[in-house]
N, C-alpha and C positions, 0 to 999 in steps of 0.2 A: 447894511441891513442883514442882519442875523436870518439863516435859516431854520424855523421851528417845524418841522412835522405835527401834523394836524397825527387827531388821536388814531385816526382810521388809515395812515401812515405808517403811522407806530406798531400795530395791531398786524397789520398784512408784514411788515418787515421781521415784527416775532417771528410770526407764522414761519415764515422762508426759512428765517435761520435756524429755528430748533429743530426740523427733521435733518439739517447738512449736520447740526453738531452731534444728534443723536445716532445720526448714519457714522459720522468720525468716532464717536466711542465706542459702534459694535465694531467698529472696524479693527480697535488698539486692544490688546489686553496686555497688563501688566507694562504699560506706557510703551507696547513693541506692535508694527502696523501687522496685519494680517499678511499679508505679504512679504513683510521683513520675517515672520514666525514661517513659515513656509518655505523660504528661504535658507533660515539656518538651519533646518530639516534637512533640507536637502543637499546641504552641504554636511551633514553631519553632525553639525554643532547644536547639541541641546544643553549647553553649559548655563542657559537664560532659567531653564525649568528650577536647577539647584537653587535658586534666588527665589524662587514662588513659594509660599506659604499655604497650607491647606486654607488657614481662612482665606486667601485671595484666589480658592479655585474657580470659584464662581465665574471669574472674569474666560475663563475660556470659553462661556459661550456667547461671548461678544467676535469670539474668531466662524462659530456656526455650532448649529444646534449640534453636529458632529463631531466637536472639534473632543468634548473631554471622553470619549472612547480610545481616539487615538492616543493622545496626548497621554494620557494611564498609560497605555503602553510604553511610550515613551520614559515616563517618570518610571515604572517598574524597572526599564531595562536602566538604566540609570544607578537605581538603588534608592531613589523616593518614596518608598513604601506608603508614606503617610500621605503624600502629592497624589499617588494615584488611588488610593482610597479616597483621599477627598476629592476627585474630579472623578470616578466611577459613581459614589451619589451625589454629587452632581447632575449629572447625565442621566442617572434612575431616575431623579425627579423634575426633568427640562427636558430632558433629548426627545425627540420623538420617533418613531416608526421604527428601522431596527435598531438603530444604536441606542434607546432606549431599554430593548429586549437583551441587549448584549452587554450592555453595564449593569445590568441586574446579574444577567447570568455571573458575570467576573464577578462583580460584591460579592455575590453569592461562596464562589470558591476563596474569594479573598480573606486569609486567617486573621489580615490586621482590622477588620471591617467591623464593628460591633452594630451589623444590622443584616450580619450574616442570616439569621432565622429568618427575619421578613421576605428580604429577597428571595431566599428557598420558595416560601410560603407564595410570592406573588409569580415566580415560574411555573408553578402548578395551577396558572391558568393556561387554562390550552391557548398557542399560539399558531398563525397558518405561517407563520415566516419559518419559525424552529419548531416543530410539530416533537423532536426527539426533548427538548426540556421540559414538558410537563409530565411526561413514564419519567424522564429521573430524577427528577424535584424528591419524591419522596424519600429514596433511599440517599439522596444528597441533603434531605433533611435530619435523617437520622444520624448521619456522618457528622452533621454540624453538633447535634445535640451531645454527642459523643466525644467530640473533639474539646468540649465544652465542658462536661462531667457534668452534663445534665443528665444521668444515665435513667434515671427513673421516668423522665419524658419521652424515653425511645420505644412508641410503638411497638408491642411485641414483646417487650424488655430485652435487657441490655446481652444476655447469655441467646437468645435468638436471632437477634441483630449479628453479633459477632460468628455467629455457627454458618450463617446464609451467607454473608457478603461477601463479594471477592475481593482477595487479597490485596492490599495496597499499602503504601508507604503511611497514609492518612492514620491506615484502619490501626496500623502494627502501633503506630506511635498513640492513638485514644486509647489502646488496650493495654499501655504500660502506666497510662495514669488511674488505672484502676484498682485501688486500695488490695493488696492481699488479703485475704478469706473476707472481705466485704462482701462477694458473691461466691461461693465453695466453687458453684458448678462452672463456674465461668473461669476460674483458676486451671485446672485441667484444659478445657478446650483452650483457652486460647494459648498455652504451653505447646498444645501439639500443635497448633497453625503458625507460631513464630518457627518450631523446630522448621516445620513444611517450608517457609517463607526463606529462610534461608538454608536450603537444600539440604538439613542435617537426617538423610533420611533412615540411617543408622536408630539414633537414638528417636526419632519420630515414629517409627514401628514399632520399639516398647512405650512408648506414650501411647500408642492407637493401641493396644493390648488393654492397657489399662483401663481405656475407657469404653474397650468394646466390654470388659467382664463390669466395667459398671453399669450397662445397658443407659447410657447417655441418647435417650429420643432426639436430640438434637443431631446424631449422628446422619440421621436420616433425610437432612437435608442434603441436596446434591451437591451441595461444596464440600462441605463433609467427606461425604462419600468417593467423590473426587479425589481428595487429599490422603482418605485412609487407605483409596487404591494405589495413589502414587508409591506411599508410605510403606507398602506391603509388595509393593514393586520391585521397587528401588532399594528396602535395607530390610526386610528381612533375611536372613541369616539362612533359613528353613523355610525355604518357598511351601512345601507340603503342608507344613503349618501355618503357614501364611492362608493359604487356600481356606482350609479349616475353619480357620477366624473369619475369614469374610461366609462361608456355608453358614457360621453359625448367625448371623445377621438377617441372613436368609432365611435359618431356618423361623425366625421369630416374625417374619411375616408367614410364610408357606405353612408355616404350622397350622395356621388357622387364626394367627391372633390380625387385626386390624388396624392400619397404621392410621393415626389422628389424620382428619382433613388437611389439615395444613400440611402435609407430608404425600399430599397424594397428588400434587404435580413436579415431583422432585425424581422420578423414573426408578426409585428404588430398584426393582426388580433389575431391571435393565444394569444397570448400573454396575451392581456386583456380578452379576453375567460377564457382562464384558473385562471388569478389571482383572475376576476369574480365567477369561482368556486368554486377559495379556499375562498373569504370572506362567500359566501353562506354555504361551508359546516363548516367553526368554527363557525355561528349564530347556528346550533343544526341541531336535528331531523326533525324541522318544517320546515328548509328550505333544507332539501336534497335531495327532489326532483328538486329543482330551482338549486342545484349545480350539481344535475347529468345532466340536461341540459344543462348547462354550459360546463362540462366537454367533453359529446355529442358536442355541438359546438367547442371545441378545438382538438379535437382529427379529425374532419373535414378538418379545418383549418389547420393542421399540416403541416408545409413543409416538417419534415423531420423526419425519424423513429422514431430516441429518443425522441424529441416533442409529437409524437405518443404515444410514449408507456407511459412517464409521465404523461398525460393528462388521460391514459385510467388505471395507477396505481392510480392515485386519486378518478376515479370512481369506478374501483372496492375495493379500501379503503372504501368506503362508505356503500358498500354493509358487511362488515365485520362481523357486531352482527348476520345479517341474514344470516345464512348456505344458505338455499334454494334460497336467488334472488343470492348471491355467484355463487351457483352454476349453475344459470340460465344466467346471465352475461359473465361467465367463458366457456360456451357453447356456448355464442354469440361472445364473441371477441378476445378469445384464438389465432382462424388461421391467427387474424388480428396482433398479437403482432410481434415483431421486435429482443427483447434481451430475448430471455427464462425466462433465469436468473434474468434477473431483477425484474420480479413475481414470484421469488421463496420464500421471503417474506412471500406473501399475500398467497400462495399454505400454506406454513409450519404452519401459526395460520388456517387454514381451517382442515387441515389434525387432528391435535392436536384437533380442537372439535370434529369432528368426533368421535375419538377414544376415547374420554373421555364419547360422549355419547354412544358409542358401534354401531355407526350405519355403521358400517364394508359394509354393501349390498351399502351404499351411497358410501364408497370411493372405491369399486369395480366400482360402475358406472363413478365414477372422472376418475379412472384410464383409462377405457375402455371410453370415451367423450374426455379427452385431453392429450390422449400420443402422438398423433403425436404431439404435440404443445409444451411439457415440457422438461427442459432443463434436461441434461440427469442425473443430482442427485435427481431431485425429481422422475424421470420414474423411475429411480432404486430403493429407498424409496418408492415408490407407490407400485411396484412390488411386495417388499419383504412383506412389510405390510399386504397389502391386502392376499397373499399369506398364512402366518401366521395367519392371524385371522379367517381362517376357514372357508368362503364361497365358496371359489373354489371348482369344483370338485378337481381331485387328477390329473389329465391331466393340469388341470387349475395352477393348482397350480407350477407343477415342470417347467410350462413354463413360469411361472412369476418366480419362483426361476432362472431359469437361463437367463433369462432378466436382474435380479441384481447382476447372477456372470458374465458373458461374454461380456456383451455389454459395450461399451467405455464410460466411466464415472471415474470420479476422488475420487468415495465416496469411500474406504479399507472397512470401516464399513458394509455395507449394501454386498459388494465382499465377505465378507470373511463370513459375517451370513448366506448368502447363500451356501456358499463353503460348511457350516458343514452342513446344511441341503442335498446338493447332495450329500455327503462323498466324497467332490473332492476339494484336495488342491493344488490351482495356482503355479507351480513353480516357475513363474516368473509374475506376477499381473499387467495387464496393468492402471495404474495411470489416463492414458487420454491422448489425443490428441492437446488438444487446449493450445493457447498461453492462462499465466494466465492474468485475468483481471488487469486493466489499465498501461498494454505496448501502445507503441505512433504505431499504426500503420503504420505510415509512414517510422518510422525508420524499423520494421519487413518489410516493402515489398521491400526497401532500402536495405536490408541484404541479399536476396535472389540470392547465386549463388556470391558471395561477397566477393573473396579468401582475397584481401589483406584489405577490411576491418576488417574481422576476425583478419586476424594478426596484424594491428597497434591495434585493441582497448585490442587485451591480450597480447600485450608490455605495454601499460598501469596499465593492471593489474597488470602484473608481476614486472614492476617498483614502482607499490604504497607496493609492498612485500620486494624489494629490499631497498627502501627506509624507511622502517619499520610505513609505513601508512595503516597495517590493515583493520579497521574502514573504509578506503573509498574505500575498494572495492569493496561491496556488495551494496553499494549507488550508484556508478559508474555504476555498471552493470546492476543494473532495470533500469536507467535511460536512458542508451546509448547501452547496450551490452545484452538485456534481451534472444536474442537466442542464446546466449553461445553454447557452445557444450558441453554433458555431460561428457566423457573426461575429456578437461579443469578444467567444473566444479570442478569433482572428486579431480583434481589433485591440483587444487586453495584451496577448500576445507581442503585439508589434511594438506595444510601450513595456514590456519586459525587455525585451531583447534591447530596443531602444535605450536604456539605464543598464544595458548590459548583464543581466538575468536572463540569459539565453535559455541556461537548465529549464527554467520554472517557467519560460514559454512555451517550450517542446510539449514537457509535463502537461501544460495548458488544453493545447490542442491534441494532444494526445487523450486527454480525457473525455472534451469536447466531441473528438468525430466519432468515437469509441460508443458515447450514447447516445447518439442521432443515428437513427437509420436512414438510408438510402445513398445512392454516389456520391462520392469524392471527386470535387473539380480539383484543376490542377494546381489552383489559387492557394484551393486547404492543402494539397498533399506540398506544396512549396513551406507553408506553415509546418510540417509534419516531419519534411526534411529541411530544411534552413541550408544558408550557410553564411554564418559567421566567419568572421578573418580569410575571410577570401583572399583577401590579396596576399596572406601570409601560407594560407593552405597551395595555391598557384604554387607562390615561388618555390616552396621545399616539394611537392610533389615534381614538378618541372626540374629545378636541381637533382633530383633521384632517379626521373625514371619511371613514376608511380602516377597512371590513372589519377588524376583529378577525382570523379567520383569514387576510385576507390579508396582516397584516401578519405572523404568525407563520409563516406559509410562505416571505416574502420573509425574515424572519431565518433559518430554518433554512437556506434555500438558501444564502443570502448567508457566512454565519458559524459556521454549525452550532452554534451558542450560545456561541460565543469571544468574549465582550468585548474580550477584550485583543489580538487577531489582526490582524495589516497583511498586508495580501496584498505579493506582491512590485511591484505597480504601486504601493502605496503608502496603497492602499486600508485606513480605519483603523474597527475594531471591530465591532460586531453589525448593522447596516447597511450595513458596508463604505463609507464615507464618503470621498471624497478627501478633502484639506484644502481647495482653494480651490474644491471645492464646498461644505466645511461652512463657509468663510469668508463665504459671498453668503449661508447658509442664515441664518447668526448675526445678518448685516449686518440682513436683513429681518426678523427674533425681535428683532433690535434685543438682544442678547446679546456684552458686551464681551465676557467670559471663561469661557472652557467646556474638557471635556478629552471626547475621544471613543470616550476606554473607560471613561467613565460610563455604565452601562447606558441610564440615563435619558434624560440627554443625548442620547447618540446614536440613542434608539427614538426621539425626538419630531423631533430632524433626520432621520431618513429616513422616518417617516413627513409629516413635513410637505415633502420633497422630492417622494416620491410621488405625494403629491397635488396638488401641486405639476403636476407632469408628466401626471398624469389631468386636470387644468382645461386645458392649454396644448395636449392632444391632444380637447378635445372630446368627452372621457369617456369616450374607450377606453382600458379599464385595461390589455389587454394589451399595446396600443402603449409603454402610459407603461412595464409591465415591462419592454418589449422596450429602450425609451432606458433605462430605470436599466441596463441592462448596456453597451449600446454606443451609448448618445450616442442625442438625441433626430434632430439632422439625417441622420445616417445613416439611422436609422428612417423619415424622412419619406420619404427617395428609395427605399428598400425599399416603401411604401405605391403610390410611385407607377408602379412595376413592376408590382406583384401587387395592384394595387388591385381585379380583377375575379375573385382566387381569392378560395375559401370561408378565414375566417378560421384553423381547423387547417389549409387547405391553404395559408395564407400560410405558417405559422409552418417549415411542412417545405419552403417554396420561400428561406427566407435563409440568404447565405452564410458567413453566420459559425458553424460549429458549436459553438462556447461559447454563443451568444444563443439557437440553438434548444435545446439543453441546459437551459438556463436556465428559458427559458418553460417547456417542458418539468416540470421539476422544481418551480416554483411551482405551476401549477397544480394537479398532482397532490399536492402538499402542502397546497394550498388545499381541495381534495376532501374530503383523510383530516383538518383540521383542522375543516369545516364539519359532514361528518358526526357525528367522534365531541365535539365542545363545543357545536355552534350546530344544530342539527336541520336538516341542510343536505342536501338530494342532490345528485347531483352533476350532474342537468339542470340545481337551481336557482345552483351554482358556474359553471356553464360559462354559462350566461347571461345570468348577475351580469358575470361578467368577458369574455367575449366582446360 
């Protein structure tokens, strides 16, 4: 007897099986499982993508609504040009929440895309995920139009477009497919901005001659004007005349005539003020009082803070050689400044002569004239300094010490010098409060109170991990995501380092605790200091002779955990090794053949270089830090200068601010690594290594 299924058998067994077959086909694209694609990702292997077809990109949203964001990537880095334009719209027209936002945005710059306009055109709706791509949609729309020789569709027209925009490789190359004398006025400017663009600034100061005596209005936008100061900077021949030419610019507003609207948030006035200052102050000493006038009139004129405060860093630049008008200037315009920090510069070589001349009673007075005014690393540096060098009473003193251990500031260094002076170790060390410098404000006040932007931009993340794209997370996140949550961070972090992206977890949580206020447990500062290859950093520090933590303070400072990184001096791996110092190091290891982004390798050459340099200095370690940056002979003649300052008040009397930076930063890494692995405080750090 045959079995027939009755029809309502039939009916219920469809059912079953069409959502397993339909669950099996989002599961495959291009007949490969979701899991096998993830796979050879992560092995490396995207040799499967070269076989995809733009018409078959569709099928990668059978892998997830996310998948052709990534996967574009992957085809671009490849060389599929066509693959990741077709799986970028794709994604514009299926993906949803951000990678929807962010395959528009890509179409958008993608020159192989012929749907570049639209996508421009659909960025310039405001979004709360990326708040920065609807202000740039427009002028990324004029860029398209241009790129394109639609030049008569550019808003403004095409000679006003090119006079305003800033430079770029985009702009320089739509400006050469612009027919000769098609537009007269456009011929001229964009000659002097190719000149400018590639540095020729000789013959770009008689191109800006020519079109200041043509009275071109378009000069009067701030790029312009920007470029005619460089121009008149940098190549003219006859700075007096140079001068002259910009007056005369001048004089066609001051005369009384009225520069158009559109010209009247461009700081004109300002503008030539300042460039005026900067030719006067590279003519010399003999004309820096005619620059610090200059300077005076632009800082005036300023419309806008940073205007202000550039204007008023070039004059007190000027004042530099002289301590005293320095510090006379510095009393006059300190309450005026806008970014603290942005004169911390000019603070740090004032500070450094001081102490070199010993006049300790002067930077006592610095401290006490512009601490409400200083951003809060140099107030803590001024504090501890001054404190240290012995003028204070002894009241004076422990209340500038603890100005540089309790008050909010991001220095560890200057925290923790103070800490062994009060005999009081921070359990938990507050870092600071403030977001770090250049996050887009807009997106932070965008973010604020912002649940499901949080969560779409670390789907993001957690897909460029899922996808085995490392590398763009830490890009990703200063750029779009920079108040992370520490949390997150930690936890993004631990799967960096985990696929061996040490760098770009440091960077991680380094961003992270930077813009959260309030303490640091020991959990994040663990996050903050790491330590990778442990068992390889033991063995060559142990082999040598060399502190455990301080040999992981000298790698973190040195490399921030990049094996593979040459500095541009040539400097190679996680000890930053030259070659013909790892050559003499090899010669004496007695070591034919080695490679120096060998983790190994190179922890046992520069730990046995170190120590090296601590025997040849007589066991001062900070010396020997001080030669691993800038050469032991140098250091010896810096000894024999400041051989009767207190050892921190050596380190703030040299003149090199990369070596004091440096020591600096070892240190304070030696602190936060003795504390939280080796039961260390940071009297017994400071003198261990002092």
């Amino acid at each position: 007897m045959k079995f027939r299924p009755n029809k309502t058998a039939a009916f219920f067994l469809f059912c079953l099986i069409l959502p397993l077959s339909l669950l099996s086909c989002r599961e495959r694209a291009w007949g490969i499982s979701r899991e096998d694609i993830l796979s050879r990702l992560e092995s490396g292997n995207t040799a499967f993508l070269a076989k995809v077809s733009p018409e078959e990109a569709a099928q990668a949203l059978r892998i997830g609504a996310e998948a052709p964001w990534y996967l574009a990537r992957y085809a671009r880095d490849a060389g599929n040009s066509a693959l990741a334009t077709a799986l970028l719209e794709i994604g514009a027209r299926h993906s949803t929440g951000p990678f929807r936002i962010l395959c528009i945005r890509d179409m958008a710059h993608d020159r192989d895309s012929p749907r570049r306009l639209e996508a421009a055109d659909l960025l310039a709706e405001p979004s709360p995920l990326f708040p920065s791509f609807s202000s740039d949609a427009p002028g990324l729309r004029a860029m398209i139009l241009a790129e394109q020789g639609r030049f008569e569709e550019i808003p403004g027209g095409l000679v006003a477009f090119f006079a305003r925009a800033p430079a770029s490789p985009p702009l320089m190359d739509a400006g050469l497919t612009v027919a000769p004398g098609r537009y007269p006025r456009f011929d001229a400017l964009f000659a002097f901005r190719r000149l400018i663009d590639s540095r020729a600034y000789g013959p770009a100061w008689e191109a800006a001659q020519e079109l200041i005596d043509g009275e071109y209005p378009e000069l009067f936008y701030r790029t312009m004007l920007s470029e005619l100061g460089r121009a008149a900077l940098y190549g003219a021949t006859d700075p007096a005349a140079a001068i002259e030419r910009l007056d005369l610019l001048a004089g066609r507003i001051d005369g009384g005539n009225t520069l158009p609207e559109e010209f009247a948030a461009e700081s004109v006035p300002y503008m030539l003020s300042f460039y005026r200052g900067r030719i006067f102050a590279r003519r010399g000493a003999s004309h820096s009082e005619d620059a610090r006038a200059s300077f005076r009139e632009a800082i005036t004129r300023a419309e806008s803070p940073f205007d202000r405060d550039v204007a008023l860093w070039y004059l007190l630049d000027l004042s530099g050689e002289s301590p005293d008008r320095l510090m006379a200037d510095l009393a006059e315009f300190a309450s005026g400044w806008d970014d603290p920090s942005f004169f911390s510069g000019i603070l740090d070589r004032l500070i450094v002569r001081l102490v070199q001349n010993r006049n300790f009673t002067g930077l006592a007075g610095l401290h006490t004239t512009l601490e409400p005014y200083l951003d809060r690393e140099t107030r803590a540096r001024l504090a501890y300094i001054t404190a240290k060098s012995g003028v204070l009473s002894p009241d004076e003193a422990e209340s500038a010490y603890q100005t540089a251990f309790s008050e909010d500031h991001v220095s560890l260094y200057y925290r923790m010098l103070a800490s062994a002076e009060l005999d009081a170790l921070p359990p938990a060390p507050v870092l600071g409060t403030s977001h770090p410098a250049g996050n887009d404000a807009e997106e932070l006040a965008a973010a604020e109170g912002n649940p499901d932007r949080e969560s779409a931009l670390e789907a993001v993340c957690r897909g460029f991990l899922r996808y085995s794209r490392e590398s763009d997370v830490y890009p990703f996140v200063r750029e779009y995501f920079p108040d992370l949550s520490v949390p997150l961070a930690m936890e993004l972090a631990g799967s960096l380092s985990a696929a061996g992206h040490h760098t770009d977890a440091l960077r991680l949580m380094v961003l992270a605790v930077g813009a959260e206020p309030g303490p640091v447990t020991d959990e994040q500062l663990a996050g903050l200091y790491p330590r990778p290859w442990l068992k390889e950093v033991s063995s060559a520090a142990e082999k040598h002779g060399i502190p455990e933590y301080l040999l992981y303070a000298l790698i973190r400072t040195e490399s921030f955990f990049n094996a593979s990184v040459v500095s541009h001096a040539g400097a190679v791996g996680l000890t930053q090794l030259m070659r013909p110092t790892a050559g003499d190091i090899a010669r004496k290891l007695k070591v034919s053949e080695y490679d120096l982004t060998d983790p190994a390798t190179n922890l046992e050459f520069g730990a046995f270089y170190l120590a090296e340099l601590v025997r040849r200095l007589d066991g001062n370690v900070m010396a020997a830090l001080f030669s691993y940056n800038a050469g032991i002979s140098r250091v010896r003649s810096w000894f024999r200068a400041g051989s009767d300052l207190d050892p921190v008040l050596f380190l703030e009397s040299l003149p090199f601010a990369e070596t004091r930076g440096y020591g600096r930063k070892v240190l304070a890494a030696s602190i936060v690594y003795g504390y939280l692995y080796y039961q260390k405080s940071p009297g017994d750090i400071i003198r261990e290594l002092f």
